[in-house]
C-alpha positions as CSV (number, residue, x, y, z in Angstrom):
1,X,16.2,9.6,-5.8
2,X,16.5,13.4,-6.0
3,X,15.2,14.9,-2.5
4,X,17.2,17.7,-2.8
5,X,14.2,19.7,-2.9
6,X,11.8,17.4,-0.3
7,X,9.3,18.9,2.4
8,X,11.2,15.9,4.5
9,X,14.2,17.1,7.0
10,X,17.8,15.0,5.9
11,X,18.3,14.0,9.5
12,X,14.8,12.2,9.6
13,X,15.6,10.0,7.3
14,X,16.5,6.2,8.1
15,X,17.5,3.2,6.6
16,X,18.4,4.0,2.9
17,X,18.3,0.2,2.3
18,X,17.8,0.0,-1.5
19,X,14.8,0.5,-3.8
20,X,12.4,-2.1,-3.8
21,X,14.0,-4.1,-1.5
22,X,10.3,-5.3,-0.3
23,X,9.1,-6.2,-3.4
24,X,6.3,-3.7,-4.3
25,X,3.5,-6.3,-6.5
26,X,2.5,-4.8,-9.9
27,X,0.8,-7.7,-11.1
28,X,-0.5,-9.6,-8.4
29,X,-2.2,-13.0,-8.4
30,X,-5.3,-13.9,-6.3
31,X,-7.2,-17.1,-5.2
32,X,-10.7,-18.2,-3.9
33,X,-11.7,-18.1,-0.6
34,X,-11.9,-21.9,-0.7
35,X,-8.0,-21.8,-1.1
36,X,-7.4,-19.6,1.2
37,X,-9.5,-20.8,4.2
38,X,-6.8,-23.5,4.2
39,X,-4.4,-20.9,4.5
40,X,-5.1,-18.1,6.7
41,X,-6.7,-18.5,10.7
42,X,-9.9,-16.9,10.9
43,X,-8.2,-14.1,12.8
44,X,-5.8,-12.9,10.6
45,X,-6.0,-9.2,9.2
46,X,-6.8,-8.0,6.3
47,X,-7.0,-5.4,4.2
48,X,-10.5,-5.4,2.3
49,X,-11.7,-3.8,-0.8
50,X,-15.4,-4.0,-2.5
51,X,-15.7,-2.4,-5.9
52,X,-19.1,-2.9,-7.3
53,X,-18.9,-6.9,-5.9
54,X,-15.6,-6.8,-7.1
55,X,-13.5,-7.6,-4.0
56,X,-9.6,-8.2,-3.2
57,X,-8.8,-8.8,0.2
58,X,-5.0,-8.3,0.8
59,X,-3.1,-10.2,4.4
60,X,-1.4,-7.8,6.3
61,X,1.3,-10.9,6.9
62,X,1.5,-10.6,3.1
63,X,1.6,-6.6,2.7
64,X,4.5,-6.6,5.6
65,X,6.6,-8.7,2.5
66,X,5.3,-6.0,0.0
67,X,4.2,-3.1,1.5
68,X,2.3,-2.1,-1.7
69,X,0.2,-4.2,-3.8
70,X,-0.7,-2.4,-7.0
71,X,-3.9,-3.5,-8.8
72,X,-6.7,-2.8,-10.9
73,X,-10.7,-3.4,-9.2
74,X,-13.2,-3.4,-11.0
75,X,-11.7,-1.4,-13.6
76,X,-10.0,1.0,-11.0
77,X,-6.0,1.6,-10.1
78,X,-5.7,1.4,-6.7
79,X,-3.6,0.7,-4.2
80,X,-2.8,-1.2,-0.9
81,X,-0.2,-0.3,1.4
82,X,1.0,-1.1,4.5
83,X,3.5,0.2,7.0
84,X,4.6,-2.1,10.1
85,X,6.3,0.7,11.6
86,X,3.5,2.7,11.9
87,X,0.5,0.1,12.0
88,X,-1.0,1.6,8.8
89,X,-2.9,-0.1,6.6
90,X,-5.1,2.0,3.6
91,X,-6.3,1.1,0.1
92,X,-5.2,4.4,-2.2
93,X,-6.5,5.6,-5.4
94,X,-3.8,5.5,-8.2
95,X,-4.8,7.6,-10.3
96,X,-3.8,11.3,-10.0
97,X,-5.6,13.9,-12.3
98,X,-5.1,12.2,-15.7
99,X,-2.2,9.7,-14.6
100,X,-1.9,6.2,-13.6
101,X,1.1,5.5,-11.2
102,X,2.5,2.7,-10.0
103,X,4.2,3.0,-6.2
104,X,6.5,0.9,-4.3
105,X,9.4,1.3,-1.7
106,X,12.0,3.6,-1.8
107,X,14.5,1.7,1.1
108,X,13.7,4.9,3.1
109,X,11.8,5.7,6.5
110,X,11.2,9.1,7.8
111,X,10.1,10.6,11.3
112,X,8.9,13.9,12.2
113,X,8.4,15.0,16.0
114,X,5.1,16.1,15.4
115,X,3.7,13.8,12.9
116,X,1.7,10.2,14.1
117,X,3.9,10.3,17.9
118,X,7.1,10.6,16.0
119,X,7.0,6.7,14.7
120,X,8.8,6.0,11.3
121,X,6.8,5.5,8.1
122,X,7.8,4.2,5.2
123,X,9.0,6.4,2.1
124,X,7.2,5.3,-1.2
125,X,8.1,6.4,-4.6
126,X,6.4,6.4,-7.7
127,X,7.8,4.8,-11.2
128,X,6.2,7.3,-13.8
129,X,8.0,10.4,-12.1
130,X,10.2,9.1,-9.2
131,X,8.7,11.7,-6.4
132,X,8.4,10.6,-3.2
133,X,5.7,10.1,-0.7
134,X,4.7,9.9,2.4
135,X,1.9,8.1,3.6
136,X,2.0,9.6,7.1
137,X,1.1,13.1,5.9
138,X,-0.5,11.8,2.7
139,X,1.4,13.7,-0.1
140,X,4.3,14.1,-2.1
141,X,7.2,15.0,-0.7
142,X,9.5,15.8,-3.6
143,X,9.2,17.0,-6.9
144,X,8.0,16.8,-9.3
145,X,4.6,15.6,-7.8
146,X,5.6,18.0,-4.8
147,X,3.0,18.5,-2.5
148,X,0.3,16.3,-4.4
149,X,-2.2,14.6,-1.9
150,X,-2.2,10.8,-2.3
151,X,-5.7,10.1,-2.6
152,X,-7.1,7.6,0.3
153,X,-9.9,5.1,-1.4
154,X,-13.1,6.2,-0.8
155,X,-13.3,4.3,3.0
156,X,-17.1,3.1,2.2
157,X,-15.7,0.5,0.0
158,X,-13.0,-0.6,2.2
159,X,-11.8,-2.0,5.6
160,X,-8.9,-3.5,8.2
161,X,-11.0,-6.6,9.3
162,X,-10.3,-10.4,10.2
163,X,-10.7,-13.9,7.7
164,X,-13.0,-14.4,9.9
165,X,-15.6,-11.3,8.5
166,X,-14.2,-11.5,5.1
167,X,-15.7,-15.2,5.0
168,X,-19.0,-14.2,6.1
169,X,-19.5,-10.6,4.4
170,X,-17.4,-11.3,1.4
171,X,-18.0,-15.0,0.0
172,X,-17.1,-14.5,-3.7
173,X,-13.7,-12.0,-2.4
174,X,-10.7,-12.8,-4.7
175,X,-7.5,-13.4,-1.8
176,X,-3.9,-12.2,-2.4
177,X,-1.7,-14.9,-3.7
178,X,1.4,-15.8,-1.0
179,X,4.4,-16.1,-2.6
180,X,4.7,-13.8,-5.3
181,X,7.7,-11.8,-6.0
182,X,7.9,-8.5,-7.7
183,X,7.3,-8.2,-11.2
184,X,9.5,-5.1,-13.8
């Protein structure tokens, strides 16, 4: 990646372990809730999306092996992301202005003093421009998308919940496949 003109300070960078070295999903697969009630305790987290009656629910034991699940709900790019380091979970819009992109991992983490008590977040990247982002301040951190906000789902149709709610508010909810690896 070229940061030589990122927002982010050098020295608050960690890792560097590779691109996509948690798999980033670009095409992922889903089953019922039937399947997955023989999968996942009622107390599991979750990641929950309703578009229209159109809902994805997406394991935070799964995101920690992905990080970013990019889809399409009912009709809408959007993304979940989630960041063990920092215990953040959000469903993002992908779809900036005019544009479609597709995120994952850049290998990276970053820290700042002053942002969310100085824990490390994890460094996405997008494939259309290859900018950075940040999740923990919401934006762009180098060019070319410098500075654009990374939109947060509207939060109405969204939640961190259990199994447990998603089986009892959500009967028809399509659940993230396990097992699936990252697809070019």
């Amino acid at each position: 990646f070229d940061v030589s003109n990122s927002i982010l300070k050098d020295e608050n960078f960690h890792f560097g372990i590779g691109r996509e070295e948690f798999h980033a999903l670009i095409a992922p697969e889903f089953i019922s809730l039937a399947e997955a009630d023989t999968m996942f305790a009622d107390s599991a987290r979750f990641l929950v999306l309703n578009i229209n009656g159109d809902v994805r629910a997406y394991g935070v034991d799964l995101l920690t092996h992905h990080e970013i699940v990019n889809d399409v709900v009912d009709g809408q790019p959007v993304m979940a992301a989630y960041c063990v380091l920092a215990d953040l979970g959000a469903i993002y819009d992908r779809t900036l202005g005019d544009k479609v992109f597709t995120f994952g991992l850049s290998g990276y983490t970053y820290h700042d003093d002053e942002v969310w008590d100085c824990l490390d977040g994890f460094v996405f990247w997008d494939r259309e421009t290859e900018s950075t982002w940040w999740p923990l301040i919401g934006k762009a951190v180098s060019w070319p998308m410098l500075e654009t906000k990374l939109i947060e789902h509207n939060e109405a149709e969204w939640e961190d919940t259990t199994f447990k709610v998603i089986k009892s508010k959500y009967p028809n909810a399509k659940v993230l496949k396990p097992g699936q690896t990252m697809e070019a």
